[in-house]
C-alpha positions as semicolon CSV with decimal commas, in nm:
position;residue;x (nm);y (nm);z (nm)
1;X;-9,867;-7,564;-0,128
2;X;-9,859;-7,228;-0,267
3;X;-9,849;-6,872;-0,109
4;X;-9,889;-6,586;-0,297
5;X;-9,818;-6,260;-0,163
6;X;-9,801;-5,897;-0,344
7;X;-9,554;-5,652;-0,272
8;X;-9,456;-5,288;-0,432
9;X;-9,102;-5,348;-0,461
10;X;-8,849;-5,691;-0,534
11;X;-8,661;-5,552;-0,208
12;X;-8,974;-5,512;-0,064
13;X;-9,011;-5,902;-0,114
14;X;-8,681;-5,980;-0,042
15;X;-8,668;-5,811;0,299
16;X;-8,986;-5,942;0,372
17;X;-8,795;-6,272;0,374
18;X;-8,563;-6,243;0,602
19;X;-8,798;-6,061;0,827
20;X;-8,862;-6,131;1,206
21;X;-9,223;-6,207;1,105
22;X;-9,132;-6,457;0,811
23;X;-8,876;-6,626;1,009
24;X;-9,069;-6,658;1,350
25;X;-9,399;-6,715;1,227
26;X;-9,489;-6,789;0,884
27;X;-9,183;-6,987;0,809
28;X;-9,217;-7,215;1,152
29;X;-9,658;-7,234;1,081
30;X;-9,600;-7,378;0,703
31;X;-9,273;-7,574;0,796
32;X;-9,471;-7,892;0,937
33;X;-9,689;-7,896;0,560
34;X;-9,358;-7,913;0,390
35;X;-9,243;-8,277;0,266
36;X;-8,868;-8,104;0,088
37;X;-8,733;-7,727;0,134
38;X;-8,904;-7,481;0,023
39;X;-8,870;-7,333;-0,339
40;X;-8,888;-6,952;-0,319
41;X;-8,934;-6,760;-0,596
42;X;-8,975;-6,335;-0,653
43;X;-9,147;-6,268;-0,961
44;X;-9,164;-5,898;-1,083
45;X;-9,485;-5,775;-1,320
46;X;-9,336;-5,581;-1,604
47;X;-9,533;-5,251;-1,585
């Protein structure tokens, strides 16, 4: 599985990550699709 999300900022993503709303609800929905940990990556665009 792959999510993609878009963000403004790499500590936009990054806080976004350790966020009440990752942790408590994203994070526990996906966990149960997951057959190893997660692989989490931040990419930044060169603009």
């Amino acid at each position: 599985m792959q999510v993609i999300h878009g963000f403004d900022t790499v500590e936009h993503a990054k806080a976004y990550l350790v966020s009440d709303l990752f942790k408590n609800d994203v994070f526990v929905r996906l966990e149960p699709t997951w057959s190893a940990e997660p692989e989490v990556r931040i990419y930044k665009v060169a603009g």
